[in-house]
PDBQT receptor file of N, H, CA, C and O in Angstrom, charges set to zero:
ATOM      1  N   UNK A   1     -55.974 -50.102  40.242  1.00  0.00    +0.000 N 
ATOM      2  CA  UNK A   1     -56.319 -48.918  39.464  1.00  0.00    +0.000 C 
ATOM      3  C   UNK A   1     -57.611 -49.220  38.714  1.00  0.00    +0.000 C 
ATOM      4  O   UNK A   1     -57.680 -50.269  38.073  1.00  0.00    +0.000 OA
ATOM      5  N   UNK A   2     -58.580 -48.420  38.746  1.00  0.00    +0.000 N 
ATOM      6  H   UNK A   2     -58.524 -47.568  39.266  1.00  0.00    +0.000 HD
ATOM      7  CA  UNK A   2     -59.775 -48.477  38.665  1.00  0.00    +0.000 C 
ATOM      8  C   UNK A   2     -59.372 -48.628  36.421  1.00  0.00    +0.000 C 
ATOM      9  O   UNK A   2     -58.312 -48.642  35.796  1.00  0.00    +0.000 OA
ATOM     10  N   UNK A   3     -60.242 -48.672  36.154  1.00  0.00    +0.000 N 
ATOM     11  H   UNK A   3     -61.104 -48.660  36.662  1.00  0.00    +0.000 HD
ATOM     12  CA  UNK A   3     -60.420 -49.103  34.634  1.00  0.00    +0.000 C 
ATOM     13  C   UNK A   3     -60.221 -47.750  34.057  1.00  0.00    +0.000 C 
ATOM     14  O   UNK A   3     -59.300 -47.728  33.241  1.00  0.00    +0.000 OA
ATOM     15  N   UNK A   4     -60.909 -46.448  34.274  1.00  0.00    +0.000 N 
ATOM     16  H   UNK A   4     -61.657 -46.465  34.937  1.00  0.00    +0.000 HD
ATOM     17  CA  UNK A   4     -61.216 -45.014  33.850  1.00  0.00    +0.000 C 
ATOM     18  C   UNK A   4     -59.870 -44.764  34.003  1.00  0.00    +0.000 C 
ATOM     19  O   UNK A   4     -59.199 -44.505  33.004  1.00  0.00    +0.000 OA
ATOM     20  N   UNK A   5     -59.308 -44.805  35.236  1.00  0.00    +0.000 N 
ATOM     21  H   UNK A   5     -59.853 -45.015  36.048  1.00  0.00    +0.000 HD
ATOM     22  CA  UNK A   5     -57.574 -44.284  35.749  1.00  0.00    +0.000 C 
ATOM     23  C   UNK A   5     -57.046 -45.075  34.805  1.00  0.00    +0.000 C 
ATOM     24  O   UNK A   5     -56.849 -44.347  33.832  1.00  0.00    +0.000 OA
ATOM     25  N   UNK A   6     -56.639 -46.402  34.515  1.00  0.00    +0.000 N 
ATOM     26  H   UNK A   6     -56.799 -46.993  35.305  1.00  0.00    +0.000 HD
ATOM     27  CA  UNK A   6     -56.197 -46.916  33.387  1.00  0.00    +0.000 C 
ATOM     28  C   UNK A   6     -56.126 -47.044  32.265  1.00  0.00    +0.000 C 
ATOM     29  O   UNK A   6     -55.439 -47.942  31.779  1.00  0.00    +0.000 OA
ATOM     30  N   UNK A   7     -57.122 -45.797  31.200  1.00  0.00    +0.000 N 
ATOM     31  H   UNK A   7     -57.680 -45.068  31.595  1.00  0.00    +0.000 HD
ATOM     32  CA  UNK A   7     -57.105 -45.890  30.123  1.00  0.00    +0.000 C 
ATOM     33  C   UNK A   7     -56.752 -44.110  30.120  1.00  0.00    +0.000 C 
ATOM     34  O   UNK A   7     -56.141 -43.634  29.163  1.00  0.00    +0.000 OA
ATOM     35  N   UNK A   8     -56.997 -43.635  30.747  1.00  0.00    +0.000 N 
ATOM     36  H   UNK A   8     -57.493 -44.022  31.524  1.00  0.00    +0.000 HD
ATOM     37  CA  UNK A   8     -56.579 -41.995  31.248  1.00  0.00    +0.000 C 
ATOM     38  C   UNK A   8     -55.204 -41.941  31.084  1.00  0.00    +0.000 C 
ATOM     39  O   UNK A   8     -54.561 -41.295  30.256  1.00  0.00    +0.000 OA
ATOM     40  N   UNK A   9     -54.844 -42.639  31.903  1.00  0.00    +0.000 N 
ATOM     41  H   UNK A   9     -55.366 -43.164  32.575  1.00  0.00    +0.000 HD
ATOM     42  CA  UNK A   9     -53.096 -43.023  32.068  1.00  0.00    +0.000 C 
ATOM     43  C   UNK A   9     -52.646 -43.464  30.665  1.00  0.00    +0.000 C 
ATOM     44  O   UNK A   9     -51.679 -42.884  30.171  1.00  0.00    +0.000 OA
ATOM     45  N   UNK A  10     -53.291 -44.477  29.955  1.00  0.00    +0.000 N 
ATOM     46  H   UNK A  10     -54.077 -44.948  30.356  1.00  0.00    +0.000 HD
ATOM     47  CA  UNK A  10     -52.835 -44.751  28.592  1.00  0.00    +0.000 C 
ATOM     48  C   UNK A  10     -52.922 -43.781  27.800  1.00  0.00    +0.000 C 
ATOM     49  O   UNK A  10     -51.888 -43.610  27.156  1.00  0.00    +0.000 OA
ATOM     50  N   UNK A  11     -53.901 -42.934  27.541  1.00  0.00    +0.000 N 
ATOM     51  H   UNK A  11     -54.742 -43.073  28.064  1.00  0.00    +0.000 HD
ATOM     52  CA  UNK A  11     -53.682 -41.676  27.031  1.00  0.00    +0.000 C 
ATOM     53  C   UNK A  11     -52.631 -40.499  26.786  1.00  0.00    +0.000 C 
ATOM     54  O   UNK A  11     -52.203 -39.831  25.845  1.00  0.00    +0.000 OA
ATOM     55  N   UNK A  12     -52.507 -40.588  27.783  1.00  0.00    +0.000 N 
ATOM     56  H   UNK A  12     -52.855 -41.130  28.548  1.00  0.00    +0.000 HD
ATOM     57  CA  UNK A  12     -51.066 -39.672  28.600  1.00  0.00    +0.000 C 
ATOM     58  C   UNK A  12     -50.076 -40.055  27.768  1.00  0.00    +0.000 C 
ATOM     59  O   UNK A  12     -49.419 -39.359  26.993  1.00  0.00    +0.000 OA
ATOM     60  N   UNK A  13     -50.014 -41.251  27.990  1.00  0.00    +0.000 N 
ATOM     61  H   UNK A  13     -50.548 -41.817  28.620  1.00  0.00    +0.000 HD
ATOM     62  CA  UNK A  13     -49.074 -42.076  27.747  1.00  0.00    +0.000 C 
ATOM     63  C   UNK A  13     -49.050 -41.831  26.316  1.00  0.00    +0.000 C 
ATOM     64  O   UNK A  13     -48.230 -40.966  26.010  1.00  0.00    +0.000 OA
ATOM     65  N   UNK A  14     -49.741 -42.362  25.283  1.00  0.00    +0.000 N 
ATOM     66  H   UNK A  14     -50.407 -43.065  25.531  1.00  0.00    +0.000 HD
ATOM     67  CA  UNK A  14     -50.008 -42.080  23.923  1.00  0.00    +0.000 C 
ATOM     68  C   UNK A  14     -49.352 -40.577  23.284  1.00  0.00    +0.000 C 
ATOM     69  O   UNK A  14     -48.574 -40.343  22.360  1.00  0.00    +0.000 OA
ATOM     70  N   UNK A  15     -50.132 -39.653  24.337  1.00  0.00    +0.000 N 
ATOM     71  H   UNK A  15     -50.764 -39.843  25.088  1.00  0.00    +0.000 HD
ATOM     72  CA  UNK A  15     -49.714 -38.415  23.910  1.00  0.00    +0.000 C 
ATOM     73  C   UNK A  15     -48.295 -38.103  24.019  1.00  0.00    +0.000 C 
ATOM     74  O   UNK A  15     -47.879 -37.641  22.956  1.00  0.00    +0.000 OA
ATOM     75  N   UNK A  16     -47.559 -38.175  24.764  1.00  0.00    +0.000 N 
ATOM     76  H   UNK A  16     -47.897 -38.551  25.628  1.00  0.00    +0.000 HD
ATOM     77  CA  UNK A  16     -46.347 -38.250  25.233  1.00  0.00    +0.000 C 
ATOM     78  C   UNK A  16     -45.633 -38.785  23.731  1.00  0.00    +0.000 C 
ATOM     79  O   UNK A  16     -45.156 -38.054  22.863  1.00  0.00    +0.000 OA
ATOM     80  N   UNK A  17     -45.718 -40.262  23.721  1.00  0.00    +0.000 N 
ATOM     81  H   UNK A  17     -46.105 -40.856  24.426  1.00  0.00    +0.000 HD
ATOM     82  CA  UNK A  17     -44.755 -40.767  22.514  1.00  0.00    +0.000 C 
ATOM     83  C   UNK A  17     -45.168 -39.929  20.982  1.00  0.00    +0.000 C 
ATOM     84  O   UNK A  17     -44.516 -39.896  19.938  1.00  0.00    +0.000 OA
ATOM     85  N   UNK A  18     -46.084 -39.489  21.208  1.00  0.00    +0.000 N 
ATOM     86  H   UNK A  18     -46.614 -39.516  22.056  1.00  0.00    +0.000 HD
ATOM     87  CA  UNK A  18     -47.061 -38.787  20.219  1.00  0.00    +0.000 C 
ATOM     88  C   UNK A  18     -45.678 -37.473  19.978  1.00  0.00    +0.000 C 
ATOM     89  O   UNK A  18     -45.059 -37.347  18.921  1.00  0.00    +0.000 OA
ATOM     90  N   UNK A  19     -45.526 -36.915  20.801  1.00  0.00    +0.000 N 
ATOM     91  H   UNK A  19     -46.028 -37.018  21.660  1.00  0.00    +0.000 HD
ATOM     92  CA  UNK A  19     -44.579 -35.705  21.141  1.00  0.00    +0.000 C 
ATOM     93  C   UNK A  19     -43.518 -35.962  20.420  1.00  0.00    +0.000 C 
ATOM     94  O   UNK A  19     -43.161 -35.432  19.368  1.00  0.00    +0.000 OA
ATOM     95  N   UNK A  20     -42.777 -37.226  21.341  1.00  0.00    +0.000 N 
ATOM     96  H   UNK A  20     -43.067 -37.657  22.196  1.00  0.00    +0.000 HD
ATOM     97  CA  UNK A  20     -41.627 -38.126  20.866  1.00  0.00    +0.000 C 
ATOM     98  C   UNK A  20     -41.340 -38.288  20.151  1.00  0.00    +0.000 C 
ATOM     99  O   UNK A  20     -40.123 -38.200  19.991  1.00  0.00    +0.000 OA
ATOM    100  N   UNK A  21     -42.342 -38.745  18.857  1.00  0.00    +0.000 N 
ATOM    101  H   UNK A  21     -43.331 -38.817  18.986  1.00  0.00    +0.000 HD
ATOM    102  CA  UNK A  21     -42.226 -39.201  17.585  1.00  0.00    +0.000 C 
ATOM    103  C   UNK A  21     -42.042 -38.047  16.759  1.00  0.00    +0.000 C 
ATOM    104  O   UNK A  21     -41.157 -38.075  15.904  1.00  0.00    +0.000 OA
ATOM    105  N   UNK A  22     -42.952 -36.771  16.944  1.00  0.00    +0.000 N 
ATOM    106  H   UNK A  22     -43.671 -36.748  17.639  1.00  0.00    +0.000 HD
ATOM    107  CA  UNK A  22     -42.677 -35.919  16.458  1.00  0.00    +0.000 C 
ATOM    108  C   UNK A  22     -41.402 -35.300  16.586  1.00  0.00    +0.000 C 
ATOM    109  O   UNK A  22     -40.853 -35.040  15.516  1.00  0.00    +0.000 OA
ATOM    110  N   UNK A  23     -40.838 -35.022  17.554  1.00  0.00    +0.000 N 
ATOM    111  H   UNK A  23     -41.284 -35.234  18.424  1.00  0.00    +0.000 HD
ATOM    112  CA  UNK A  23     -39.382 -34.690  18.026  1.00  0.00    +0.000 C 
ATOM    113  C   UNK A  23     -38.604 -35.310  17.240  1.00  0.00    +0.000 C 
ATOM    114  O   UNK A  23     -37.920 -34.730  16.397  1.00  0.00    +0.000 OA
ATOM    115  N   UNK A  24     -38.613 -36.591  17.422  1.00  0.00    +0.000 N 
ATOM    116  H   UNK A  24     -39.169 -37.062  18.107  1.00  0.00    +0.000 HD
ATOM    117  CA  UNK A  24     -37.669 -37.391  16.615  1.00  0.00    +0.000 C 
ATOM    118  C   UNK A  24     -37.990 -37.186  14.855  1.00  0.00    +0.000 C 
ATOM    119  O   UNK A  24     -37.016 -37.131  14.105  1.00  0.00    +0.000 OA
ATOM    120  N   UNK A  25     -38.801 -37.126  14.527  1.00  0.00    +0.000 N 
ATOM    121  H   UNK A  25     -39.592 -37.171  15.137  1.00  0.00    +0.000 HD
ATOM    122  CA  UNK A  25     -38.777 -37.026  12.912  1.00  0.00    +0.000 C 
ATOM    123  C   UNK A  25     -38.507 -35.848  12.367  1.00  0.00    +0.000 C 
ATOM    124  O   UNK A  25     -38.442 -35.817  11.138  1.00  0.00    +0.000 OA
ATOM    125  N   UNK A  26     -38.248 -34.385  13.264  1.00  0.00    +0.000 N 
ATOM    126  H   UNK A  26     -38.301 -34.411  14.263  1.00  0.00    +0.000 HD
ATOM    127  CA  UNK A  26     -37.898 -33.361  12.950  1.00  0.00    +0.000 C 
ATOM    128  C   UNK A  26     -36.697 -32.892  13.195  1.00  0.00    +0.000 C 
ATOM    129  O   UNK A  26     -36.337 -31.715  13.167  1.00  0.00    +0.000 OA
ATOM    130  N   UNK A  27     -35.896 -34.117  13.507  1.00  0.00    +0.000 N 
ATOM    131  H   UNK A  27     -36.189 -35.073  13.529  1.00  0.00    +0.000 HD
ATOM    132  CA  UNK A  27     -34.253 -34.167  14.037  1.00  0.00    +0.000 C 
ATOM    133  C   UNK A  27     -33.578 -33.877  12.864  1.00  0.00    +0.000 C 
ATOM    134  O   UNK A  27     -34.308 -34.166  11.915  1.00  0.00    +0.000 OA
ATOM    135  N   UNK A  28     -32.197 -33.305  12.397  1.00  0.00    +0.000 N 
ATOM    136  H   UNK A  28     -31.604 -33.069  13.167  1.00  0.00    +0.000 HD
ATOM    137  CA  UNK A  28     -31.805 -33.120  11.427  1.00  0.00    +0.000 C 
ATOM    138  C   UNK A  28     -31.176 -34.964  10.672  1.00  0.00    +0.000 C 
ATOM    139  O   UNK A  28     -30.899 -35.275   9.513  1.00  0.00    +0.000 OA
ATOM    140  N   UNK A  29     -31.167 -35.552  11.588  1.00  0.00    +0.000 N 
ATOM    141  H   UNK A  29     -31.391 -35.299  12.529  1.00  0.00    +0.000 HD
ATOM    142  CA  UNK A  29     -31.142 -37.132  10.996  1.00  0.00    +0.000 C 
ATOM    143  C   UNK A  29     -32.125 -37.988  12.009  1.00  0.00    +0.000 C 
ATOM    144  O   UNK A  29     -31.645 -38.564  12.986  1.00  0.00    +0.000 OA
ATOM    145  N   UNK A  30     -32.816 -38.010  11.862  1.00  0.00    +0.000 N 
ATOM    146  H   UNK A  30     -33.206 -37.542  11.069  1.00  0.00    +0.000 HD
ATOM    147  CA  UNK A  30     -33.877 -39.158  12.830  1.00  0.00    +0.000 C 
ATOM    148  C   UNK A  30     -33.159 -40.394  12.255  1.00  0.00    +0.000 C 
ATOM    149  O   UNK A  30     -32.599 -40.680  11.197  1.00  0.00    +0.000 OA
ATOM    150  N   UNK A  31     -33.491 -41.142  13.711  1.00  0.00    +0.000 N 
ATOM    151  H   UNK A  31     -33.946 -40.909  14.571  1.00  0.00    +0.000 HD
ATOM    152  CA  UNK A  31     -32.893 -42.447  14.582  1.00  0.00    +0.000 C 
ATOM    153  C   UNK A  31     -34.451 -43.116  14.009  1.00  0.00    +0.000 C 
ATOM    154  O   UNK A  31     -35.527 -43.040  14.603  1.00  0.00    +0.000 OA
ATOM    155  N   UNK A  32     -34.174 -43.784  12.667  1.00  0.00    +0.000 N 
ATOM    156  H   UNK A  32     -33.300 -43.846  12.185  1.00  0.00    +0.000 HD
ATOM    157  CA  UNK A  32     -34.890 -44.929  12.124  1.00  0.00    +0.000 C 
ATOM    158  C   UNK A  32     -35.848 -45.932  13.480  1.00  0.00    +0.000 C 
ATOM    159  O   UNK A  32     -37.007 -46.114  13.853  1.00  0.00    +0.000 OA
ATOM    160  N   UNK A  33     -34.460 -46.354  13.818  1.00  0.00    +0.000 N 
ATOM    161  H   UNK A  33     -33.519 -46.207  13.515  1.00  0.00    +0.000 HD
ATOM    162  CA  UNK A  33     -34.343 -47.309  14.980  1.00  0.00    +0.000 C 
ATOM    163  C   UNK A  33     -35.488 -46.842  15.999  1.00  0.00    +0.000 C 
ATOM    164  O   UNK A  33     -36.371 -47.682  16.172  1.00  0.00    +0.000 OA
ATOM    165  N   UNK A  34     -35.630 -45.505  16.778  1.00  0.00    +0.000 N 
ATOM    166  H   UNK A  34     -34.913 -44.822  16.637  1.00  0.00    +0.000 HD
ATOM    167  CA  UNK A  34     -36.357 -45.120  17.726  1.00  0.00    +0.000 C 
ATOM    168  C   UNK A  34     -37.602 -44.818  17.154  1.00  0.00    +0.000 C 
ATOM    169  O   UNK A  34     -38.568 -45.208  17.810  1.00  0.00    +0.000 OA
ATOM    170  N   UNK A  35     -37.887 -44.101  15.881  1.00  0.00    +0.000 N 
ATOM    171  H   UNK A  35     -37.102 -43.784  15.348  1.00  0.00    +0.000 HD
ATOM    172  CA  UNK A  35     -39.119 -43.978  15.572  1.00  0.00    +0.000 C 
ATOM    173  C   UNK A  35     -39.696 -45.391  15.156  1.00  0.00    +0.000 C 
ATOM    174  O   UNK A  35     -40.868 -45.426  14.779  1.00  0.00    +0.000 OA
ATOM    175  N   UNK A  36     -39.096 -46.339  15.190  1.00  0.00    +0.000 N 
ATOM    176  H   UNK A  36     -38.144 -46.311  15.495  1.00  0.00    +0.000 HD
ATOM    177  CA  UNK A  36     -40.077 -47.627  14.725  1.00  0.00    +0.000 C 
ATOM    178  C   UNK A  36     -40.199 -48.406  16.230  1.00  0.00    +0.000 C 
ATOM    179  O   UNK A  36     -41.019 -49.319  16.330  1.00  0.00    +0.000 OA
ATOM    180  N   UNK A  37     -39.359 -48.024  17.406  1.00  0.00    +0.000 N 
ATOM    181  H   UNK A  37     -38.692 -47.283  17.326  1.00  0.00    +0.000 HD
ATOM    182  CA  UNK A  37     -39.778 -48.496  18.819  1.00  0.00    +0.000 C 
ATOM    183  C   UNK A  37     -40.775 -47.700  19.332  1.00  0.00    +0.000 C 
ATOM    184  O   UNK A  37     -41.792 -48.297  19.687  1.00  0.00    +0.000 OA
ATOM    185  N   UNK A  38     -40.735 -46.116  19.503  1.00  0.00    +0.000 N 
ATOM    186  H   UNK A  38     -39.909 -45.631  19.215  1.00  0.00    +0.000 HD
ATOM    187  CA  UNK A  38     -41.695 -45.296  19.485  1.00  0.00    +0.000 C 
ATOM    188  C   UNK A  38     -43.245 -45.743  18.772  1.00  0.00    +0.000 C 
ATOM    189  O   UNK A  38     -44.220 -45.939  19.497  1.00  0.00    +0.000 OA
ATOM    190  N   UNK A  39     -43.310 -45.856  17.456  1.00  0.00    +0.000 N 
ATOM    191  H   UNK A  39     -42.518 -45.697  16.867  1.00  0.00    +0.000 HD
ATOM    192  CA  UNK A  39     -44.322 -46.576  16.960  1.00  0.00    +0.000 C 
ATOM    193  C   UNK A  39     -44.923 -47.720  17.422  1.00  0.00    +0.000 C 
ATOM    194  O   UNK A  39     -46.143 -47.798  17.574  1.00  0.00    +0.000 OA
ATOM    195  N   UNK A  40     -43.883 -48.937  17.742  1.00  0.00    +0.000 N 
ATOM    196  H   UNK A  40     -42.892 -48.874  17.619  1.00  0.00    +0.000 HD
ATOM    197  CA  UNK A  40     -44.628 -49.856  18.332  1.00  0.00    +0.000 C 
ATOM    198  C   UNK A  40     -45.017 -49.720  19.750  1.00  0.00    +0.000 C 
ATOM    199  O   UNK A  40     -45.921 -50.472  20.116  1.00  0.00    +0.000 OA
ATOM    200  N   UNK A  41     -44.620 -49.081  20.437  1.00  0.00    +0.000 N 
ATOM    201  H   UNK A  41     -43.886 -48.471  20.139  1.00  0.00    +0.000 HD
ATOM    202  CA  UNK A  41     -45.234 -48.835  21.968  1.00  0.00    +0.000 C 
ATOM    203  C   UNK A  41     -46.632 -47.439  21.701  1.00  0.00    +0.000 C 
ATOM    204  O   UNK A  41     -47.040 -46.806  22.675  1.00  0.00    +0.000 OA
ATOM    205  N   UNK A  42     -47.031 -47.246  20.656  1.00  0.00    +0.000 N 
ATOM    206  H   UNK A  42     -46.700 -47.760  19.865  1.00  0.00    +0.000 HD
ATOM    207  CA  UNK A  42     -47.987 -46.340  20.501  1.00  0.00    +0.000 C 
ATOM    208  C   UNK A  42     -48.619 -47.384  20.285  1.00  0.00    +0.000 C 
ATOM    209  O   UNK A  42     -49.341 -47.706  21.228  1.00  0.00    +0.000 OA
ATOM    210  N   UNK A  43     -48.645 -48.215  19.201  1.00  0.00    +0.000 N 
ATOM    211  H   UNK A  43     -48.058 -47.953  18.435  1.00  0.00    +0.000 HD
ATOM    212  CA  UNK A  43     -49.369 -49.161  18.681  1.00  0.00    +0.000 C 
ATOM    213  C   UNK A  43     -49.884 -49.970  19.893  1.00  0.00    +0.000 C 
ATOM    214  O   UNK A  43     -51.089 -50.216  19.862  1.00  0.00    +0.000 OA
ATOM    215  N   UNK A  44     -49.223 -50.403  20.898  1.00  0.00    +0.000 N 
ATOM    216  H   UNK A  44     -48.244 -50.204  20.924  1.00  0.00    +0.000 HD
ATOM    217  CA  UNK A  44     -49.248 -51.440  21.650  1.00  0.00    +0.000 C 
ATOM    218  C   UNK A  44     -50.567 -50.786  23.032  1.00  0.00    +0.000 C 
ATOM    219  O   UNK A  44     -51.571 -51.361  23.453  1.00  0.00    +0.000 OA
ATOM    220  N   UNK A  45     -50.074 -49.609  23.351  1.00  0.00    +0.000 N 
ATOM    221  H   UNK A  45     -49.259 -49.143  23.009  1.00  0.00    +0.000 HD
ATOM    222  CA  UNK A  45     -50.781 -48.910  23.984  1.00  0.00    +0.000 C 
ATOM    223  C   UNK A  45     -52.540 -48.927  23.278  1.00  0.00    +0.000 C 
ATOM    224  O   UNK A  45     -53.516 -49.481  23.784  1.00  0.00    +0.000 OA
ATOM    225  N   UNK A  46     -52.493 -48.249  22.180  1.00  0.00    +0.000 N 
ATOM    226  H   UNK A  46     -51.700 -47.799  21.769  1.00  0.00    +0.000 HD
ATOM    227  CA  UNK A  46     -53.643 -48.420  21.213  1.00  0.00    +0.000 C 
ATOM    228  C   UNK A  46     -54.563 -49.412  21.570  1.00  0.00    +0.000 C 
ATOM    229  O   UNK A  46     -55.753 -49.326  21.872  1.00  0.00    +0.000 OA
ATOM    230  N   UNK A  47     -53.509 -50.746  21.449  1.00  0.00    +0.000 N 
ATOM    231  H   UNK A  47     -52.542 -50.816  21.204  1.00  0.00    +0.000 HD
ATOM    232  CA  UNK A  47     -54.577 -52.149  21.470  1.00  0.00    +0.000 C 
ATOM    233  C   UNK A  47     -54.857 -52.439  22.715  1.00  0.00    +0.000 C 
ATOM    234  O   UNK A  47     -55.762 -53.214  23.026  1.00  0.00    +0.000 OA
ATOM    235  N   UNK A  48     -54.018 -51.776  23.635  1.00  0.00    +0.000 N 
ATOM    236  H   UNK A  48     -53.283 -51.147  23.382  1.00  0.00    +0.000 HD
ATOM    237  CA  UNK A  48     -55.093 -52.113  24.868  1.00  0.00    +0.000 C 
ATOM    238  C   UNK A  48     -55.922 -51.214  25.634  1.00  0.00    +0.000 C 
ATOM    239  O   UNK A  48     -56.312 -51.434  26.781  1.00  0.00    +0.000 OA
ATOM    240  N   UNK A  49     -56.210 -50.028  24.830  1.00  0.00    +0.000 N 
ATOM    241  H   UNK A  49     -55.893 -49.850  23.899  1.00  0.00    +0.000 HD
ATOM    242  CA  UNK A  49     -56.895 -49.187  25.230  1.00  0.00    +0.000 C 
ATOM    243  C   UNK A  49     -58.288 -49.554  24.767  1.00  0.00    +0.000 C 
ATOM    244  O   UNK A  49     -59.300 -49.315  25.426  1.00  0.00    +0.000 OA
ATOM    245  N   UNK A  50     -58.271 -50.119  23.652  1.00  0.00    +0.000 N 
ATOM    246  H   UNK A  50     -57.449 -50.314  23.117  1.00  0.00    +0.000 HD
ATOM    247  CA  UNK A  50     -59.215 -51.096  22.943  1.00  0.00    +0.000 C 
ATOM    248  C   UNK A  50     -59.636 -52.587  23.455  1.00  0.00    +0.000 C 
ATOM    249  O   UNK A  50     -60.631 -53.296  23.301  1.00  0.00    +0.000 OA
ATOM    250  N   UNK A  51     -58.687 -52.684  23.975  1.00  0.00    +0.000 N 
ATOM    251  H   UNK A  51     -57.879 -52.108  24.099  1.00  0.00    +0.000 HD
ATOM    252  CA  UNK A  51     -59.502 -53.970  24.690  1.00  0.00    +0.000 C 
ATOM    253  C   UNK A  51     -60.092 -53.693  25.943  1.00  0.00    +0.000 C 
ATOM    254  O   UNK A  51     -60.885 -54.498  26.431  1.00  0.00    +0.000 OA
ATOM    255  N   UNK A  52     -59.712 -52.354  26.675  1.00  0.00    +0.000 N 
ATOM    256  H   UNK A  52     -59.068 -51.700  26.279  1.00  0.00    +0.000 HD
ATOM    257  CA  UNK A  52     -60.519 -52.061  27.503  1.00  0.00    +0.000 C 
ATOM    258  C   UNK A  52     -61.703 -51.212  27.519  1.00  0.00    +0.000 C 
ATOM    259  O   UNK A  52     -62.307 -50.646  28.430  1.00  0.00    +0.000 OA
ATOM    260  N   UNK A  53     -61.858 -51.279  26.316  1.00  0.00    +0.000 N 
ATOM    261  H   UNK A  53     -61.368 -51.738  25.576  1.00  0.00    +0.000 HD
ATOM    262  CA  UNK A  53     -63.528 -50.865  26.025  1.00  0.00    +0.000 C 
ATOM    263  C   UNK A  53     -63.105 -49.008  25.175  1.00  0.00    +0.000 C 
ATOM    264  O   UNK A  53     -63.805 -48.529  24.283  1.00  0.00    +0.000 OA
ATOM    265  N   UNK A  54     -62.144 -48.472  25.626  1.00  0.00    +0.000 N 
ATOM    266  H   UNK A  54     -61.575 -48.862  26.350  1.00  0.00    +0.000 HD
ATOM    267  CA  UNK A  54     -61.927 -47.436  25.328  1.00  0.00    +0.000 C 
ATOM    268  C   UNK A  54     -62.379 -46.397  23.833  1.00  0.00    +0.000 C 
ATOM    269  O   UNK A  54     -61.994 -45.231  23.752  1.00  0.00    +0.000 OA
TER     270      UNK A  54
């Protein structure tokens, strides 16, 4: 996968948990637990969108 397709795709990706997170914090009890896994796979995504020049 070319570098452009791979940070495109991370995007996606970003946006998506982006959704997620929101979903989840507007739950009538949000799952602590998932919004801080949610967070770290945003985070994680982040840093390598950044290391690929992004």
């Amino acid at each position: 996968m070319a570098q452009s397709q791979r940070i495109e795709s991370l995007k996606q990706r970003h946006q998506t948990l982006e959704r997620n997170l929101d979903q989840e914090r507007t739950r009538p009890m949000p799952d602590t637990a998932a919004i801080a896994e949610i967070k770290r796979m945003k985070l994680a995504i982040k840093d390598e969108m950044e290391n690929l020049g992004a």
